[in-house]
C-alpha positions, 0 to 999 in steps of 0.5 A, spaced: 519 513 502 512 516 504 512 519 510 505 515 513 509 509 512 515 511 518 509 510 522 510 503 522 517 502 520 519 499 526 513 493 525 513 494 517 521 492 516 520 485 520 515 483 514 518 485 509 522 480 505 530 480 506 530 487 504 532 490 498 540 490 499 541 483 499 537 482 492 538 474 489 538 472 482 537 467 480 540 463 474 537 464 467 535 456 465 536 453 459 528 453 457 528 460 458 534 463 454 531 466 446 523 465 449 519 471 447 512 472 449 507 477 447 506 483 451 500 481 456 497 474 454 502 468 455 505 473 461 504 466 466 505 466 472 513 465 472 518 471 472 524 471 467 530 471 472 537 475 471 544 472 473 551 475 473 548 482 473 553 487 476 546 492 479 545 487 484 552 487 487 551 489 494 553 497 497 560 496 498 563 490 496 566 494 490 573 496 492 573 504 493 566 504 492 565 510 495 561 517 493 564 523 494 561 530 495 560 534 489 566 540 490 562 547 487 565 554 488 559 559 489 560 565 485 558 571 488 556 574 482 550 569 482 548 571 488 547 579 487 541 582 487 541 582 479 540 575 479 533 577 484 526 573 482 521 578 479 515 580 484 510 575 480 515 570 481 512 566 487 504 567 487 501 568 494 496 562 497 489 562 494 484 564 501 481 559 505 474 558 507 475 556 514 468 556 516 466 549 517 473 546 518 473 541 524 480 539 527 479 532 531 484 532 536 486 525 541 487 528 548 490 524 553 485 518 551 479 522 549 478 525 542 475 532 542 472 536 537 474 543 536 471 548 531 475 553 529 472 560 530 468 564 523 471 571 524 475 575 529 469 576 533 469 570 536 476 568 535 476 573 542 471 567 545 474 560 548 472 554 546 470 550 550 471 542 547 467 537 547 469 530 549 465 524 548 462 520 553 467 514 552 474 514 554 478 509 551 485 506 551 491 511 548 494 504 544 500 510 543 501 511 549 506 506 550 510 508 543 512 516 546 519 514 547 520 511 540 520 518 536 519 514 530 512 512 531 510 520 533 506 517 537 503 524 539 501 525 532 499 518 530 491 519 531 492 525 526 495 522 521 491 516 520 485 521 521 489 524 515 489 517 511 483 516 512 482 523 508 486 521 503 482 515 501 476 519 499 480 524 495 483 518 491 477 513 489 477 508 485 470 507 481 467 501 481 467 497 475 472 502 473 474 497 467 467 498 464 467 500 457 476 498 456 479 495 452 483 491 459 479 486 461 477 485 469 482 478 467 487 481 465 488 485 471 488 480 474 494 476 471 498 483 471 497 482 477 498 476 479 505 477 475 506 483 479 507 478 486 513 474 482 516 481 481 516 483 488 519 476 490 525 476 485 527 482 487 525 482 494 522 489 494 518 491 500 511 490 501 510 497 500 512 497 493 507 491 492 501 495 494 503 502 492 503 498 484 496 495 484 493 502 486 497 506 481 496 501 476 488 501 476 488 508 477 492 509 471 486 505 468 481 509 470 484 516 469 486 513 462 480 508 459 484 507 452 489 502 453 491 497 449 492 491 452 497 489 448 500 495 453 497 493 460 504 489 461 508 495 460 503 500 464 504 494 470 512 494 470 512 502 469 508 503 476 512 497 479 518 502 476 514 508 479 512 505 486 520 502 487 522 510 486 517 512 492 519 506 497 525 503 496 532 505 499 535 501 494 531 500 488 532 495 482 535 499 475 531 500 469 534 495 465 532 490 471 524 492 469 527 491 462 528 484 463 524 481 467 519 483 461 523 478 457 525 484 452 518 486 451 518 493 452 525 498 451 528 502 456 525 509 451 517 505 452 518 504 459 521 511 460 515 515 456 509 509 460 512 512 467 512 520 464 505 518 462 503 516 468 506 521 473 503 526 468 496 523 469 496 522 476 498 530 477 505 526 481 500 525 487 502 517 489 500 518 497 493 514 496 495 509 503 495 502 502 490 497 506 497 494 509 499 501 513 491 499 515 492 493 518 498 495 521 494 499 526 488 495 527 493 489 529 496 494 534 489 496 537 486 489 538 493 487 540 493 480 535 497 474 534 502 475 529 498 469 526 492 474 526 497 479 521 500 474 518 493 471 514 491 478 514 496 480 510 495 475 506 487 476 505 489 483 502 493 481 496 488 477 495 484 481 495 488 485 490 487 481 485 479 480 485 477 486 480 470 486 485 475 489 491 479 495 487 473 500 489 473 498 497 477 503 501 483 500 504 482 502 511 475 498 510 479 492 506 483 492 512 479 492 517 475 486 513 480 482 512 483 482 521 476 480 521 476 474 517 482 472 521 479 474 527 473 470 527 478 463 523 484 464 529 481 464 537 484 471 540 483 471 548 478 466 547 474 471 544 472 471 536 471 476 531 465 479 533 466 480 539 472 484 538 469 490 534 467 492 540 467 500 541 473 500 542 475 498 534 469 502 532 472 508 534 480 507 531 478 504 525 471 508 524 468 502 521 461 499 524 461 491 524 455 493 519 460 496 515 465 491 515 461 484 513 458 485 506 466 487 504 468 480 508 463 476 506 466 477 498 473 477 501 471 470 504 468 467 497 476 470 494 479 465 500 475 459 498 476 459 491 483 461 492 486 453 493 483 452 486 485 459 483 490 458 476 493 465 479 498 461 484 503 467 486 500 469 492 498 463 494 505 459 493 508 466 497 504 464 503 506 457 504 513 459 506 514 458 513 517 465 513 509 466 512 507 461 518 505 458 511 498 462 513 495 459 505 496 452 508 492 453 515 486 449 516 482 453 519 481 457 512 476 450 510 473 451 517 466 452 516 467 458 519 469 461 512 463 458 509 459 462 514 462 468 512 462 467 505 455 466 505 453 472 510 451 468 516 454 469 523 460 465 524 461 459 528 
């Protein structure tokens, strides 16, 4: 599990579904005993379910289901000086300039700038930090007793996050010139969803797919569509390994491709994505986002809720991939904001200063992306893609794909640049 996510484990695990150790099963019906489709196409919007599997028994509920420790013997003969590693064995670091590095620092409730010295010479001198004129709140403050949210870190990390995003971007259009089109992704996508509620994975997990899906994509534009499915089930594979306590089996992500694909193709898909990812999966996701701009504006579990569910939409609009997360994010708080009253204020008076400087976005940023993203939510009651839509109706969802607020005329506003009402 990343370690960015420990952030917000103690909100994160509350929106989870059920979590993964009590994964349900449902049973196989007769209609879909013996169906075979073909690899991407006739994927649909239904997950093929698994019933009397032995993997989904719970930890414990085996008799003597207890692991012991391996018993190894050291030798000492294995650890003489015969055995020692060669002096070239470990490459030294390679030198880094450090002449224009920056460290930003959160000091009591200002942020302060603090450039390192170029040479030796001025490394004697004292630097003297700069702070801004404006303080703000330390939303962190009240955390530092949970050693699980570091609170003393916590604007360093989501500094580094942020960092993160412009190291792992996501070209626009990036299926130009494919093979896949932009709607089969979005069906890929759409199924993507189902998985995750048929095996209660974690929303993490979810995320963390999408993104390694499109770029995969990108890195390596000469997929066949009739492979796209296999490349969707290995980064759930993928992603699953990177979140999950207790991950599904390989032969569960077999099975839920209707037999598709074989255990040795899903195996080599995941060799293949790894290996053109170079392993670097810490790309964050728009969820540890919204985690964080809740907190600051102090939302309404309402606000969070329909922001969630704005994201995973978003997830499914092919114009969206390029958006950042943190950006996706703030646009979809907005959003809500502006549809859902907070402290008798709505969405543009919240993005005061404030906000601007723990999510680093103007409200001049954020409206050309919520603008799309409105246009998405207004489609979406009409849309042939329903996962999304049918898991936020729920009322562990607070049925927040039913609100009324989301035909408002506010929306529509949005949805077509003006000021919302």
């Amino acid at each position: 599990m990343s370690w960015h996510v420990r952030i917000s484990e103690v909100q994160g695990n509350s929106e989870n579904l059920g979590g993964n150790v009590s994964r349900i099963k449902k049973t196989v019906t007769a209609n879909n005993v013996g169906l075979k489709r073909s690899a991407l196409g006739e994927i649909g919007n239904k997950v093929v379910s698994r019933s009397n599997s032995s993997l989904a028994t719970k930890p414990g509920a085996l008799k003597n289901d207890i692991v012991k420790p391996l018993q190894r013997t050291v030798s000492l003969r294995s650890v003489g000086t015969n055995n020692a590693p060669k002096a070239d064995f470990v490459k030294p670091l390679p030198k880094v300039n450090v002449t224009n590095r920056v460290k930003r620092t959160f000091s009591n409730t200002s942020v302060v700038s603090v450039c390192l010295p170029t040479n030796k010479a001025d490394a004697v001198k004292e630097v003297q930090p700069t702070t801004t004129k404006t303080d703000f709140e330390d939303v962190d403050k009240a955390d530092e007793s949970n050693p699980l949210l570091v609170a003393n870190y916590a604007f360093e990390i989501y500094e580094y996050l942020l960092s993160l995003e412009d190291k792992f971007p996501i070209r626009e259009n990036f299926l130009e010139g494919q093979q896949v089109a932009p709607r089969m992704r979005t069906v890929l996508v759409d199924w993507l969803v189902d998985v995750q509620l048929q095996y209660h994975l974690l929303q993490e997990t979810l995320y963390l797919a999408v993104s390694i899906l499109d770029r995969y994509l990108q890195a390596v534009p000469t997929v066949p569509k009739k492979y796209l499915q296999l490349v969707g089930v290995a980064a759930m594979f993928v992603a699953s390994k990177y979140e999950e306590v207790y991950m599904p089996d390989i032969s569960d992500f077999v099975f839920i491709t209707d037999s598709a694909y074989t255990k040795q193709q899903l195996l080599g898909m995941e060799t293949k994505i790894v290996k053109a990812l170079d392993f670097q999966f810490s790309r964050p996701i728009s969820l540890t986002f919204l985690r964080r701009y809740s907190k600051v504006v102090e939302a309404h579990p309402m606000h969070h809720c329909l922001s969630k569910y704005f994201l995973e939409l978003a997830m499914l609009e092919y114009s969206l991939c390029h958006v950042k997360p943190s950006l996706t994010a703030a646009a979809a708080l907005y959003i809500s904001l502006c549809l859902y009253e907070l402290n008798d204020k709505k969405g543009p008076d919240h993005w005061d200063a404030k906000m601007v400087h723990y999510s680093s976005y103007t409200l001049d940023d954020i409206k050309p992306v919520a603008q799309t993203l409105a246009t998405v939510i207004e489609k979406a009651p009409t849309s042939k893609f329903e996962a999304v839509r049918k898991k936020y109706s729920t009322s562990k969802m607070m049925k927040a794909s039913l609100r009324q607020e989301l035909s408002s005329d506010t929306l529509k506003c949005i949805a077509r640049g003006l000021s919302p009402l």
